[in-house]
Backbone as a ProteinNet text record, in pm:
[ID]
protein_1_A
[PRIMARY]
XXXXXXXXXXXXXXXXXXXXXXXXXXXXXXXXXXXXXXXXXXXXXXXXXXXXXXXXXXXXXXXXXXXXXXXXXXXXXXXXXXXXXXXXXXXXXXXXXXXXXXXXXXXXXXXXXXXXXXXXXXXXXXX
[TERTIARY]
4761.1	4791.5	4792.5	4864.3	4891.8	4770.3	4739.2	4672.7	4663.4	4723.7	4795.7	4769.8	4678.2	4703.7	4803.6	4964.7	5077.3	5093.9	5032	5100.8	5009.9	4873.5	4806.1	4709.8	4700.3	4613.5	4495.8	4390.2	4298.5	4339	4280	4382.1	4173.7	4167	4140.4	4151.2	4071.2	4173.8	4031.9	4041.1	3952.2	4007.9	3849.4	3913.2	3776.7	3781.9	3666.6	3679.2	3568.7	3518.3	3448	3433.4	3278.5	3233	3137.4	3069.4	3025.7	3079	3030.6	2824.4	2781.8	2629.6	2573.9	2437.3	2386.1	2311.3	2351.3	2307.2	2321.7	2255	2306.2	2427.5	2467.3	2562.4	2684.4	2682	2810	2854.9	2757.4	2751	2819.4	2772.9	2826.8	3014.5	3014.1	3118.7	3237.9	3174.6	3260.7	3335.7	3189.7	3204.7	3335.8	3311.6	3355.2	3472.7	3516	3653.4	3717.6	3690	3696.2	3731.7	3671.7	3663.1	3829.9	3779	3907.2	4042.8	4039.6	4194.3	4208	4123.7	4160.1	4245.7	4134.6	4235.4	4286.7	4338	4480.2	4571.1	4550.8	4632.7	4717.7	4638.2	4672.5	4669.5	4670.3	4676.7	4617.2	4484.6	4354.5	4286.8	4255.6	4149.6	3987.3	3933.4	3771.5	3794.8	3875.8	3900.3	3981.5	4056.6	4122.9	4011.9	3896.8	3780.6	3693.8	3673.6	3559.3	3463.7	3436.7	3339.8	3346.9	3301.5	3263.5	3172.2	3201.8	3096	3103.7	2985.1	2977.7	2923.3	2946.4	2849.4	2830.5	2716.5	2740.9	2649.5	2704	2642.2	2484.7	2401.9	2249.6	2262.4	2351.9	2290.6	2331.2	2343	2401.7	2245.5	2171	1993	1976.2	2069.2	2010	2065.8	2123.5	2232.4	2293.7	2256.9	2310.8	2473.1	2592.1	2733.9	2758.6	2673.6	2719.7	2676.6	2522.4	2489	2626.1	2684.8	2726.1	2893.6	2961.7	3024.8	2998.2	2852.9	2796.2	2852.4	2777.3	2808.7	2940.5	3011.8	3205.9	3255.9	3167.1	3223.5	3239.1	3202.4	3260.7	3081.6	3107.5	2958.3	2952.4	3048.2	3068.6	3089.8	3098.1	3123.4	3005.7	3022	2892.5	2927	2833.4	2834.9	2704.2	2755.7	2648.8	2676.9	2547.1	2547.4	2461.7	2535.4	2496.8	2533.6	2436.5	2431	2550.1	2617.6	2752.7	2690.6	2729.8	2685.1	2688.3	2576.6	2577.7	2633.2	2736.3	2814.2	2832.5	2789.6	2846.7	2990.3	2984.5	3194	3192.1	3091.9	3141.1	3184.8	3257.4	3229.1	3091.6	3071.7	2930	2943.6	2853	2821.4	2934.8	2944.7	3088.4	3073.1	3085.3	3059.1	3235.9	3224.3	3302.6	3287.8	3423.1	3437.6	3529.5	3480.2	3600.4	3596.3	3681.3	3712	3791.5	3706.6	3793.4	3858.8	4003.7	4050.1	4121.8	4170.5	4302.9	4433.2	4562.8	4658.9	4805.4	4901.8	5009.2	5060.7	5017.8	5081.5	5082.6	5188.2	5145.3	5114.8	5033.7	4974.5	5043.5	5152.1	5223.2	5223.1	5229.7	5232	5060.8	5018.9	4834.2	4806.6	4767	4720.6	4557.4	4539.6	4398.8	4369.3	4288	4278	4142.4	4188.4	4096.7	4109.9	4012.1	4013.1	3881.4	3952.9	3861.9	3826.2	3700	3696.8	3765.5	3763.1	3742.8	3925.7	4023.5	4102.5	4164.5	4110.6	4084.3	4079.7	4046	3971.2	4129.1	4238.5	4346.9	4449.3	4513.3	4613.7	4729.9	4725.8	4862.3	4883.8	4827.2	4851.5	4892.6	4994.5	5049.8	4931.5	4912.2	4858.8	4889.6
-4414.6	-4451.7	-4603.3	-4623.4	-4845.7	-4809.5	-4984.9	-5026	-4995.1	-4996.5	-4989.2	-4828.5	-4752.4	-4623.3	-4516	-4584.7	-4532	-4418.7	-4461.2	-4327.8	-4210.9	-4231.7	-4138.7	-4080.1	-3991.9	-3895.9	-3829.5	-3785.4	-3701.6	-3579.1	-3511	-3350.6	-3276.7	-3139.3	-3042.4	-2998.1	-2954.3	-2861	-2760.2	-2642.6	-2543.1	-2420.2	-2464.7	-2315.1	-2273.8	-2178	-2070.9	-2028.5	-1982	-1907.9	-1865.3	-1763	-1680.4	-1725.6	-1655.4	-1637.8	-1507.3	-1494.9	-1347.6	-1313	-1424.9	-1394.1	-1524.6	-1518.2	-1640.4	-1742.6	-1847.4	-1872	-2013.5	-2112.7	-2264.8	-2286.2	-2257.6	-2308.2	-2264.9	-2081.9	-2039.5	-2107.5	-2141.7	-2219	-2297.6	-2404.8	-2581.8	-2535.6	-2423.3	-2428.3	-2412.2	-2323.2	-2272.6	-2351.8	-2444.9	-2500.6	-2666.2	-2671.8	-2756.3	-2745.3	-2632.2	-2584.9	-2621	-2544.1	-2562.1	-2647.3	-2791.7	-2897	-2973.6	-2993	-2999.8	-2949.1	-2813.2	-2763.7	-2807.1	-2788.1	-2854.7	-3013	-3108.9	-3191.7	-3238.5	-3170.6	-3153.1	-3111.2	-3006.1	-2940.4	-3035.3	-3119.1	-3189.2	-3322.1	-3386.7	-3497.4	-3622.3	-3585.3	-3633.5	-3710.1	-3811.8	-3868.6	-3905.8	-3965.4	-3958.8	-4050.8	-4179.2	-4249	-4216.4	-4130.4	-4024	-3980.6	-3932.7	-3845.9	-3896.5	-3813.9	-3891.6	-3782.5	-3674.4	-3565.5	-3457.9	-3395.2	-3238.3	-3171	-3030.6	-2922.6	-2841.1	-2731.4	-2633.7	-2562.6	-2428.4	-2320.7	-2224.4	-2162.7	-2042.7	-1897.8	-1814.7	-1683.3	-1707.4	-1620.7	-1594.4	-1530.4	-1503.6	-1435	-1502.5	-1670.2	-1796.4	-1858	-1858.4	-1956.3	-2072	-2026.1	-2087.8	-2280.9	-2255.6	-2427.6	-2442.4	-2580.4	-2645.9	-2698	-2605.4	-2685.3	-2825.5	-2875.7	-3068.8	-3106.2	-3049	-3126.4	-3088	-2993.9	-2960	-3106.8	-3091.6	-3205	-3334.8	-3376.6	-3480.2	-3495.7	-3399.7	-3413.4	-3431.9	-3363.8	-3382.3	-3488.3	-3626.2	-3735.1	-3752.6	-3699.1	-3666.1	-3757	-3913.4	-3978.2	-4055.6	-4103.9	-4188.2	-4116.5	-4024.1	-3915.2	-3858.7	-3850	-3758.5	-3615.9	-3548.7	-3446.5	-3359.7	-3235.8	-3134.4	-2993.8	-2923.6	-2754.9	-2718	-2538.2	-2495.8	-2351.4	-2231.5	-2102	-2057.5	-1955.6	-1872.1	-1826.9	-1761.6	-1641.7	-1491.5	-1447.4	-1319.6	-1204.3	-1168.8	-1069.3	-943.5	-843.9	-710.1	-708.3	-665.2	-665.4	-797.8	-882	-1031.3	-1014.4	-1122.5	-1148.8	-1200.9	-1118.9	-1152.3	-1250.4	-1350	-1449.9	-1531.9	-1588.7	-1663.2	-1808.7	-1938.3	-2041.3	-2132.8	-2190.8	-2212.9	-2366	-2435	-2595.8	-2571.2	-2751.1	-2773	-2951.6	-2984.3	-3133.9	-3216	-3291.6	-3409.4	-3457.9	-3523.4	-3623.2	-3701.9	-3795.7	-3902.1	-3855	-3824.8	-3794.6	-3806.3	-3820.8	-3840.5	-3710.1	-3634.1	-3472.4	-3382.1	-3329	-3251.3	-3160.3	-3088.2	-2949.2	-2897.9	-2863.6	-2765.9	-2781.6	-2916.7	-2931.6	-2916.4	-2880.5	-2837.2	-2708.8	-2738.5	-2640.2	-2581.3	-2505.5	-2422.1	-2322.1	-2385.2	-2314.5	-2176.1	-2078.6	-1978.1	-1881.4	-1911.8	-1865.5	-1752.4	-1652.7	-1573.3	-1469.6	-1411.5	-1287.2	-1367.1	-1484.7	-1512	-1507	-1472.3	-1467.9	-1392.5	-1272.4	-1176.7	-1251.6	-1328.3	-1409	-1471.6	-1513.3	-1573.8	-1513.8	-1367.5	-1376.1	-1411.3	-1477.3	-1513.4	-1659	-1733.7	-1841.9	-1788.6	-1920	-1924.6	-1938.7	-1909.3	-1971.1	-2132.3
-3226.5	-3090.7	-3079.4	-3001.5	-2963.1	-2918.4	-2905.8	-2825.3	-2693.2	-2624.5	-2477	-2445.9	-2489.2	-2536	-2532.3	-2553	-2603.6	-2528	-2375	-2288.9	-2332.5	-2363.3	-2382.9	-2228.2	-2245.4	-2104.2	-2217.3	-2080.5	-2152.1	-2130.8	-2254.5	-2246	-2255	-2251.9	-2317.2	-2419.4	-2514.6	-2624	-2666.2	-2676.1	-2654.7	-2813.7	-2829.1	-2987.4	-3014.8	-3097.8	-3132.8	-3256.6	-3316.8	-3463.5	-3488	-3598.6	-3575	-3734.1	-3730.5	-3836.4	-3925	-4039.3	-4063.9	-4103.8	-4100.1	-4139.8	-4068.7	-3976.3	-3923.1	-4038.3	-4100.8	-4210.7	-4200.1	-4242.5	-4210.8	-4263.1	-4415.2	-4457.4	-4411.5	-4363.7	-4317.6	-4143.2	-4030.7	-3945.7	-4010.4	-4040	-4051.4	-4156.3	-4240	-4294.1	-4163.7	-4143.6	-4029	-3924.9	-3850.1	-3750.4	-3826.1	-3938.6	-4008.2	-4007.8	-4019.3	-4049.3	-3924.3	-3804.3	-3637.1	-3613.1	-3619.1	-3620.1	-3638.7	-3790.9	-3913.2	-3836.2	-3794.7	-3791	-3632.1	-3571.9	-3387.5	-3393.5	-3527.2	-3480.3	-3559.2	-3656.9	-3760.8	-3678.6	-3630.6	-3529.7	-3425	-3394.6	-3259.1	-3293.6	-3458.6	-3467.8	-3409.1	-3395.7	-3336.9	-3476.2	-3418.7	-3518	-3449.5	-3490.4	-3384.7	-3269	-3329.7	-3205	-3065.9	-3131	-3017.3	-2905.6	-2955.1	-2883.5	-2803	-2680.6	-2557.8	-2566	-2588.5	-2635.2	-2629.1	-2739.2	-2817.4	-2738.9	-2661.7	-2648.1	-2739.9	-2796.1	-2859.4	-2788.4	-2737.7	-2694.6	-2844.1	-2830	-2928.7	-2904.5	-2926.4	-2884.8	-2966.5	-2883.9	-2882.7	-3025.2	-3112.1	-3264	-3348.4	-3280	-3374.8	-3370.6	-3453.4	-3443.4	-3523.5	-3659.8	-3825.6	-3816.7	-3697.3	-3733.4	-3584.9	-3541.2	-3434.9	-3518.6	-3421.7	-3454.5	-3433.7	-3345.8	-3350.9	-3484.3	-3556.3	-3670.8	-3805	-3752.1	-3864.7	-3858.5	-3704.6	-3682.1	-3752.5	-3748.6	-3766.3	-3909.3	-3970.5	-4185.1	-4177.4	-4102.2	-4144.7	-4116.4	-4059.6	-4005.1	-3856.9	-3808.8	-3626.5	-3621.8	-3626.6	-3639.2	-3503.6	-3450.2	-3313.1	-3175.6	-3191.9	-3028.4	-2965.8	-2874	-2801.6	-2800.4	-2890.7	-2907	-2839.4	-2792.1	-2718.7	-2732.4	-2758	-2799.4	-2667.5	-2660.6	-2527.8	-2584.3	-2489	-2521.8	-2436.1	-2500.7	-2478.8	-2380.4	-2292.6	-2214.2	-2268	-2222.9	-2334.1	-2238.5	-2266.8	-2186.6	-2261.9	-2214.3	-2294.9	-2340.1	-2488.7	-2531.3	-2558.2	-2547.1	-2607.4	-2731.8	-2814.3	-2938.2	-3034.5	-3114.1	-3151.6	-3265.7	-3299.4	-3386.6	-3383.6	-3227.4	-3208.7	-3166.5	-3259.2	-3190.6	-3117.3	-3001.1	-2928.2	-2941.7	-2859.8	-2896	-2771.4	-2691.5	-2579.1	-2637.4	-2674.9	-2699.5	-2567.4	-2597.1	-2457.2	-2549.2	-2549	-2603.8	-2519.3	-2618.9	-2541.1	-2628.4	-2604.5	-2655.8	-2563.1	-2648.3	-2589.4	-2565.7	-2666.8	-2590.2	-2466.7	-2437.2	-2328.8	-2295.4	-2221.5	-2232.3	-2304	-2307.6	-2383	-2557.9	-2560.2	-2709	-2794.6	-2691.4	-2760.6	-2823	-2911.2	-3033	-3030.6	-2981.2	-2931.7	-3036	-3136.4	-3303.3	-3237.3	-3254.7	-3230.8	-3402.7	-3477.9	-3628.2	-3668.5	-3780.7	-3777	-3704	-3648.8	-3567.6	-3379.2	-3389.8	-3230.3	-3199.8	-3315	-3286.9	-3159.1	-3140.7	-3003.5	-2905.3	-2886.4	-2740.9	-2699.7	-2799.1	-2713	-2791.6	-2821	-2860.3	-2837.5	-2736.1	-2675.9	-2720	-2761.2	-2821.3	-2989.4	-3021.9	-3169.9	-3237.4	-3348.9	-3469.7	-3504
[MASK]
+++++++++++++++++++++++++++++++++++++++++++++++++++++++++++++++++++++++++++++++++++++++++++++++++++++++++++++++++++++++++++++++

């Protein structure tokens, strides 16, 4: 992005993933991945970013998803974890991400990575 921030706005961009076992390493892999493809996806770099939420369902314990952000480089953002709401029929062992960014794209051109079991939650979005 210019300086000038090249006609950039703050967008949303919202994606999800589960986990098949609550375990530190499968967490942080996971959440890693999440991460990675949201803003591959959307051609985001950190300076792009004003801040990361994570919620994650009550049968996520072994690993906070910001620390796992943290190891992947995501070192300058304000990052924050928060409990899913536990709803009957939820998805179970599902951690969630809402990114603030700055980007020139427009809603439409946003890529909302939902990978893994949380794929359910938006089939109506592309891959």
């Amino acid at each position: 992005m210019s300086e000038d921030g090249g006609g950039a706005r703050v967008r949303a961009i919202r994606g999800a993933t589960t986990v098949e076992a609550d375990s530190r390493e499968h967490v942080e892999a996971r959440t890693q991945e999440l991460v990675r493809t949201l803003l591959d996806r959307n051609g985001l770099g950190e300076d792009d970013l004003i801040s990361i939420v994570f919620t994650a369902t009550d049968d996520v314990r072994s690993a906070f998803p910001a620390e796992a952000a943290r190891t992947a480089g995501i070192t300058r953002t304000p990052l924050l974890c928060a409990r899913e709401l536990d709803v009957e029929g939820g998805v179970p062992r599902c951690i969630r991400v809402l990114v603030h960014a700055y980007t020139a794209r427009s809603v439409g051109e946003l890529r909302h990575p939902y990978l893994h079991g949380a794929r359910q939650l938006r089939t109506d979005l592309p891959e």
